[in-house]
N, C-alpha and C positions, 0 to 999 in steps of 0.2 A: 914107109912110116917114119923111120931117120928122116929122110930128105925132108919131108912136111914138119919136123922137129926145128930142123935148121933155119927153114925159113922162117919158121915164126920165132926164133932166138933174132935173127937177125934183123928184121922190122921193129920190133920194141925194143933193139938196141939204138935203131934210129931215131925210133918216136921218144926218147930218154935224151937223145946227146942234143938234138935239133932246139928244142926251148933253150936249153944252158948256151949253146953256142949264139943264140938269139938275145941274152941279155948281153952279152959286151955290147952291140949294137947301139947306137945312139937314138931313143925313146923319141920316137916321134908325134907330136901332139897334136897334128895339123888333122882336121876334121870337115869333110865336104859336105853339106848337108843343101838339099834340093828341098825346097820349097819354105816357108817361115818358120821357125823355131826360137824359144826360149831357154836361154841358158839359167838357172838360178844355183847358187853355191849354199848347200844346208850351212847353217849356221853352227859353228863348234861348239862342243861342251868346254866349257872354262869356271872355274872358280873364280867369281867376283870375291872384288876387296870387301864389301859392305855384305857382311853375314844375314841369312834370311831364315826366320823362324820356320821350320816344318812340323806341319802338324802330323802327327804320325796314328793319331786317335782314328780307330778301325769302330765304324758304327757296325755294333749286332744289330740283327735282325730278331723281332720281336718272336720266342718261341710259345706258342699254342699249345694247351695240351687240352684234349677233349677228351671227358668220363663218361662214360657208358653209362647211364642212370640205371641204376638197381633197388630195389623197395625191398629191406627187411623188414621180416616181422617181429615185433617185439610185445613183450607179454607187460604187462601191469599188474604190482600188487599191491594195495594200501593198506598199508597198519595204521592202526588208531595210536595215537600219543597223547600222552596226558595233557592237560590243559595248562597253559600257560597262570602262571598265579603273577600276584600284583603283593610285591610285600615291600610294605609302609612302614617307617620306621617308628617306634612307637615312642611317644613324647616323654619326657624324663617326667618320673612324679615329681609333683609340688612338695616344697619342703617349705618349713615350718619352722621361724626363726627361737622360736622359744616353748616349753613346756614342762608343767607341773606337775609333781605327780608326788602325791601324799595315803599315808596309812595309819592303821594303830593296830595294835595286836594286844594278849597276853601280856598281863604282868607290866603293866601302863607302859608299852612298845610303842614310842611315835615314831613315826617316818616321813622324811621329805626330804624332797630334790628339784634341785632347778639349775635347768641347762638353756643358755641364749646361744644361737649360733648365727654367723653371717649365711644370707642366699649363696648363691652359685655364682663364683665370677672370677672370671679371669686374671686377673691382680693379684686378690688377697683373700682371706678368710681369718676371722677370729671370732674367739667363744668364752662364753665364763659358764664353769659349774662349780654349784654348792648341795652341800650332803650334809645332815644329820641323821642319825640314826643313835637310839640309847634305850636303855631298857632298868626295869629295878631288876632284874633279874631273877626273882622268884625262885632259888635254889634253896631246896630246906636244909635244914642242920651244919652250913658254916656257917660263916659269918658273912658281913653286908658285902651283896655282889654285883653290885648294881654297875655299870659301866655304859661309855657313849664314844662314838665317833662322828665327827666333824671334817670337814675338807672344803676347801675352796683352791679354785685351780680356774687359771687365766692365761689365756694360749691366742697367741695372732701368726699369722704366715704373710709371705707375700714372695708372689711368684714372678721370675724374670723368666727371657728370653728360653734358658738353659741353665739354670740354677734355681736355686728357692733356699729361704731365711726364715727361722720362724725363731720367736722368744717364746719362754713361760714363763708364772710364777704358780708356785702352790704353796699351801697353808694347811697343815694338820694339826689337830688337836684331839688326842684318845685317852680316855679316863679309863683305869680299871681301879679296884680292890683286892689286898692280899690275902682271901677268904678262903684261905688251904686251911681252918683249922675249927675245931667246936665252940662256939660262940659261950657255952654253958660251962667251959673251962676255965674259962678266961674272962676279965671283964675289961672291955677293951674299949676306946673313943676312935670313932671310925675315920679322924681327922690322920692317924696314925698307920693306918692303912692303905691311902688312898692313895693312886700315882697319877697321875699325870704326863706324859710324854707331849713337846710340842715340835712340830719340823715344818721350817722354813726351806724351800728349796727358789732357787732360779736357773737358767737353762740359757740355751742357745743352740741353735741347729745350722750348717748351711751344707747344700749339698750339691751336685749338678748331675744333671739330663744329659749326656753328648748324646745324640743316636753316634755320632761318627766315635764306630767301637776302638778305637787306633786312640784315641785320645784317653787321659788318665782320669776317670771320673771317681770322687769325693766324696765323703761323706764326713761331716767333722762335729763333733758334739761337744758342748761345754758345759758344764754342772758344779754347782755349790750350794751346800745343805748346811743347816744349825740344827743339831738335834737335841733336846734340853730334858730331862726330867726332873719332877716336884722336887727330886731330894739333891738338887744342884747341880747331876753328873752332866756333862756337855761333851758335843762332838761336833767338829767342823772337817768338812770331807771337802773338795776339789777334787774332781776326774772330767779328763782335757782324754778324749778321745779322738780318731782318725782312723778314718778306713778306704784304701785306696785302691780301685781296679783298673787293669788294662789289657787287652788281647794285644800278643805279638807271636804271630804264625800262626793263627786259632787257637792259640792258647793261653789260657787265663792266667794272669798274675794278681796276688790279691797280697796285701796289706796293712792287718792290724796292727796298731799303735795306741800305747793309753800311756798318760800319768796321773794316777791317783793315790793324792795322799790325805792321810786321815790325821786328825791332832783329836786324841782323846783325853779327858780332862776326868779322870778318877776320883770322885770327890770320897769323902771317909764318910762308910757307912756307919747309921744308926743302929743303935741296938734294939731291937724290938724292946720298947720297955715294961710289955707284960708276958717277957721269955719266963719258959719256966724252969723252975730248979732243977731239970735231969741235964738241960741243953749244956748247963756251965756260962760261959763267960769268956771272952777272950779279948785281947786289945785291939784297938781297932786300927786300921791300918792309917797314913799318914798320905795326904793328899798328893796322887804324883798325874805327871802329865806325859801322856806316852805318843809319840811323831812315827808315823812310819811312811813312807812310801812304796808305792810297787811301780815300776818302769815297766810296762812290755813291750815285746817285738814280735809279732807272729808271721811273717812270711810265709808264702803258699803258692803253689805251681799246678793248676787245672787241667787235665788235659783231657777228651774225652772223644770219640770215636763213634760210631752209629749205634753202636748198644754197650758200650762200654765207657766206663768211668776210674778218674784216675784223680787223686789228690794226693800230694807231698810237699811238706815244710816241716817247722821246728819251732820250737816255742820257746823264746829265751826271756826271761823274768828275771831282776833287779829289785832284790829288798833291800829297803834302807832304810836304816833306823842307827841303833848306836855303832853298827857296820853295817858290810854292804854283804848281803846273799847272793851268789847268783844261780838259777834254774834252769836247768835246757828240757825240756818235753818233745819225743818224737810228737809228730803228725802226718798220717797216713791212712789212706783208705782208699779202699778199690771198690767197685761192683759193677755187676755185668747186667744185661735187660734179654728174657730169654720170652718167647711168642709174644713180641710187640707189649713190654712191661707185666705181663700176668705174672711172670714171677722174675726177683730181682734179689739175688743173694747180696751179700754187700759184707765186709771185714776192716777194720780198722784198728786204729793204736795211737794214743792221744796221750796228753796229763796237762796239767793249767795250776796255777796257785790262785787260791779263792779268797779275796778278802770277807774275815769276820770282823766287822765293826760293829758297834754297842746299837746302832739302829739295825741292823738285817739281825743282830741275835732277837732285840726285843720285840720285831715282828714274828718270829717263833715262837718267842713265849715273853708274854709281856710282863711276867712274872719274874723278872730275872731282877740279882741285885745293882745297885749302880754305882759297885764295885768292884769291876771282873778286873782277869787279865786276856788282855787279846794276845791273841796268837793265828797268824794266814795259815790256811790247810794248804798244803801240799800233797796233790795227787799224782803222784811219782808216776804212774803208770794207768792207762784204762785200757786194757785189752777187748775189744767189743767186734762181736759177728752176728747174722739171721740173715730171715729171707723176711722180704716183702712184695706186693705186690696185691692182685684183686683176682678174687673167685668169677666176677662177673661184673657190668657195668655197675652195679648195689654196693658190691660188696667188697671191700680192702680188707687187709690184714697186713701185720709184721710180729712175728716176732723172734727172738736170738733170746742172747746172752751176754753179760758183762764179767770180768772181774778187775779191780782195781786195788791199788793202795794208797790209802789217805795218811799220811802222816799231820799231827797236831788236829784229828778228826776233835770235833768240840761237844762234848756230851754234857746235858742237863742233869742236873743231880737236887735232888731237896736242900737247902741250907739248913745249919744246926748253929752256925755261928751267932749272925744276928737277927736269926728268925726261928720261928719254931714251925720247922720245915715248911712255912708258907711262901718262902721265897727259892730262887732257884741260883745256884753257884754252876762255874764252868768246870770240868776235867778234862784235859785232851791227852790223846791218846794215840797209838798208829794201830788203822782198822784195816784188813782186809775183808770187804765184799764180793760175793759172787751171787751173782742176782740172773735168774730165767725172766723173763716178761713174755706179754704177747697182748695182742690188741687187734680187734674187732669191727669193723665199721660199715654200717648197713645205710644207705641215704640212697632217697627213693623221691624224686619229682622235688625235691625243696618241701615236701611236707611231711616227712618223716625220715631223721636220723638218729638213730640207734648205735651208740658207741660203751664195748667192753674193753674193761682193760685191768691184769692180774700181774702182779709178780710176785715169787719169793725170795727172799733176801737170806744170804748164811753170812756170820760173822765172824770174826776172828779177831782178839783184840790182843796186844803184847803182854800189858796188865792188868787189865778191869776183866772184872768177871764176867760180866755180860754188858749189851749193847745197850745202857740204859734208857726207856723209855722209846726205844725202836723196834717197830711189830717186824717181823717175817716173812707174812703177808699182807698182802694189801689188794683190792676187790673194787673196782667200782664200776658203774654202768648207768648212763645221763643218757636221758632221748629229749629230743622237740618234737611235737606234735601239730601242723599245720593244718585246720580243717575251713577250708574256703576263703581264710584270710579273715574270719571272724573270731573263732576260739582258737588257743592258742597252749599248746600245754607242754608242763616241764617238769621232769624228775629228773630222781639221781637217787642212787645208794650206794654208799661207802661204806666196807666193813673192813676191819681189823682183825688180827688173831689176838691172843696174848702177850700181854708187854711187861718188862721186870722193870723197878724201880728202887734205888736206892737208898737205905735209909738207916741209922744209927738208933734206930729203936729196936729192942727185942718184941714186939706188938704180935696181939694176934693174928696169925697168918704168916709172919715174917721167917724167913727161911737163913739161916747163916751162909754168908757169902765173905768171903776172906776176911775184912778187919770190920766189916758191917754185917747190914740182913739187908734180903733183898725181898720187898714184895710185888706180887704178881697182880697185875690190874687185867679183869679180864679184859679179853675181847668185844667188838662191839659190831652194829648195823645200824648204820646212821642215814633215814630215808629223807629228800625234802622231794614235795608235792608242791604244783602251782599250776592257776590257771587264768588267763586274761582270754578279757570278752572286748572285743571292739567295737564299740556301738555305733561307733564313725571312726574316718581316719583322724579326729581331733578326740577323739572321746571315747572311753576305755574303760574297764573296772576291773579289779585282780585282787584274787584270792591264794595266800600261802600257807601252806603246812610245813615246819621246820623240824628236823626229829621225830618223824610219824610215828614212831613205834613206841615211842615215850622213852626209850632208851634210858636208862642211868648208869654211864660212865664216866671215870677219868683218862681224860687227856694226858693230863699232868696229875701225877699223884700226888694225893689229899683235894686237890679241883677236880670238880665233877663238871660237867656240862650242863645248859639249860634243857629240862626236857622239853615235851611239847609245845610249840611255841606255835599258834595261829597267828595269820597277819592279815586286813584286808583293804582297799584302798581304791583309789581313783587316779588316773593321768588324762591330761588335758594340755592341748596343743596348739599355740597361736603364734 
């Protein structure tokens, strides 16, 4: 088994050495070849100099997929849906560039009014109305009470792109008499009585539209009034208003700005000269002219969230007359929205200085003399909270409470100087109020709304004894009545409680109050009735009852009210 090992070590030591010994040899190329043959040499792979595009793009083969057809069953169910409606916009009513509309009542009562207005249009609009109304007054046991008012008022707009311009003019003129006192006392020429009030006003507006809320949008008002009464006293007022909005970050920024100044012109009152010998006698005062100005600034900061509400600013007022006053008033108020507005508490704190000028006193009581002294109220403080919100689609409510402080509050008092208390003098005073209210409101389809509303009022004054000729309570409740757009009906009743009134007579009834007596006017319920008939939309007739109950009270004491007064009429439209 060695021996057969060896020899085969030695053979493939041979067949190993025999090739290697074989290349030193000299390679011989020479080739015998018997019969015809073709020599050809493959041609080399080499890199040409002139580079050649390869396409290297690999076409797929298109892949098939075949699906096995399979049939589901499927179920069907049809529900019925309500039928498609067609809604038509419905065409604006026709309006009616002018109409009439006249009456007469009780106690030779005429009534008229006439209003022209422009159609619909895109540019401009203007209008003129005119008003009388007067009556003899029919009030037994004072003296002559007869009285009228008057008005004309002319007003144009004209609308741009994103702004709008409008002027006015108006004109009043209202007569009363000083019939506080027994006609059978006194023998008196009714020339001596009589007043007079006439007010000239004109205006200006402009304001602008941005929808783009980022922009500061305007409101800017201008007004100048002459206010004049029979026995000389005059006022001329100026108020240059502005009011300016803008959102920055969803949040409201807002703007008031006013200067109004007032030049009151005190002329020296008369003496009643059928005063009687308990009044006395005094000198009469010496013609003076009083200038005041009030500057304000109200700044204010909006901010409000999905159910919540936030306002804060400051109210800074500038009085100026023979010096300069200056006012600051917080401004503040929150409230929240709880199940989508049903109920909305809300809290706040406020104060404002309020101009008394010789025309807003004489629109409270047109009995006043035209002699005062003015003095702005300053409402230091209004601290105010309740809840609002609706019982149900019909029905709203709100109501809280206030308390505030007025300093230079302006109370009515009887005069003794140059009337026999048939005229009215100023006192002011600093009052605190704290007043409940609440209010009621029931509206149902546009043809019937039903609105209650009560407060009561506590007083507190520094010096006066009580809050002359200011009830306590106060009661009213107005509805409309819509029945087909034919009939048309309207009340209201307003009651008072008891009111005290001032006065330097010891008289029956009169109770001692510090350096006077004070008498008690009772309370009252003061009903008005009405009703129009439309016989077309041009053509109308209306019936009123003013005072239903027949009521006999005073307002202002020694003036009583007119009692029942009927009134009835026609309006007519072209």
């Amino acid at each position: 088994m060695s021996r057969n090992k060896h020899i085969l070590f030695v053979l493939a030591l041979v067949l190993l050495v025999f090739p290697l010994a074989a290349q030193d040899d000299q390679f011989d190329e020479t080739q015998i070849v018997t019969g015809v043959r073709e020599n050809a040499v493959k041609n080399a792979l080499k890199i040409g100099d002139i580079p050649q595009l390869v396409d290297t793009i690999v076409k797929s083969e298109d892949i098939r997929y075949e699906s096995i057809g399979a049939r589901a069953e499927t179920e069907y169910h049809i529900d019925t849906i309500q039928a498609a409606q067609l809604r038509l916009r419905r065409t604006l009513d026709r309006l009616y560039k002018g109409s009439i509309k006249g009456g007469i009542g009780l106690y030779t009562t005429p009534f008229a009014e006439f209003r022209y207005n422009s159609e619909r249009s895109r540019n401009m609009a203007y209008g003129v109305l005119a008003r009388h109304f007067s009556s003899n007054g029919g009030i037994n046991d004072v003296a002559k009470n007869s009285y009228s008012d008057n008005e004309v008022d002319i007003w144009g707009r004209r609308f741009f792109r994103q702004h709008e311009g409008s002027i006015g003019a108006k004109y009043e003129r209202n007569m009363v008499h000083y019939y506080g006192f027994n006609p059978e006392d006194i023998d008196y020429n009714s020339a001596d009585i009589r007043q007079v009030y006439n007010y000239m006003e004109g205006r200006a507006n402009w304001r602008s539209y941005y929808r783009d809320s980022t922009k500061l949008n305007h409101n800017i008002d201008a007004r100048y009034y002459h206010y004049m009464s029979a026995f000389n006293a005059r006022e001329n007022n100026v108020l240059i208003s502005a009011n300016l909005i803008r959102f920055i970050n969803n949040d409201l920024y807002t703007l008031d700005a006013s200067l109004d100044y007032n030049n009151y012109n005190r002329m020296t009152n008369v003496e009643f000269p059928y005063i009687s010998e308990q009044t006395g006698s005094q000198a009469v005062s010496e013609e003076r002219v009083t200038n005041n100005a009030i500057l304000k600034l109200r700044p204010q900061i909006v901010k409000q969230g999905k159910r919540w509400h936030a306002l804060i600013g400051i109210g800074i007022y500038s009085e100026m007359s023979n010096t300069a006053r200056f006012h600051f008033y917080p401004d503040v108020e929150v409230k929240y929205s709880f199940f989508d507005d049903m109920l909305i508490p809300y809290a706040g704190l406020t104060g404002r200085l309020e101009r008394n000028s010789y025309h807003s006193l004489t629109q409270q009581n047109p009995f006043l003399l035209g002699d005062v002294t003015l003095f702005n109220s300053s409402v230091d403080y209004e601290l105010y909270g309740g809840f609002r919100g609706k019982l149900s689609r019909s029905v709203s409510f709100n109501v809280g409470l206030k308390h505030n402080r007025t300093r230079d509050f302006a109370f009515m008092v009887n005069d003794m100087i140059f009337s026999n208390e048939n005229r009215f003098d100023l006192i002011y005073d600093r009052v605190d109020q704290l007043r409940i209210f609440g209010e009621l409101t029931f509206l149902r389809h546009e043809k019937l709304m039903l609105t209650a509303r009560g407060s009561y009022t506590s007083f507190s004054m520094r010096e006066q004894e009580e809050a002359w000729h200011l009830p306590n309570l106060r009661l009213d409740f107005t509805g409309d009545y819509n029945l087909g757009k034919k009939l048309f009906v309207r009340f209201g009743i307003h009651a008072e409680d008891d009111r005290l009134a001032r006065t330097l007579f010891d008289v029956q009834g009169a109770e001692p109050s510090g350096d006077a007596f004070s008498m008690r006017l009772k309370g009252f319920v003061d009903a008005d009735l009405g009703f129009e008939y439309r016989y077309t939309q041009r053509l109308s007739a209306y019936i009123e009852a003013r005072n239903l109950f027949a009521a006999r009270y005073e307002r202002w004491y020694r003036f009583p009210v007119q009692r029942f007064l009927l009134m009835g009429g026609f309006s007519f439209a072209f």
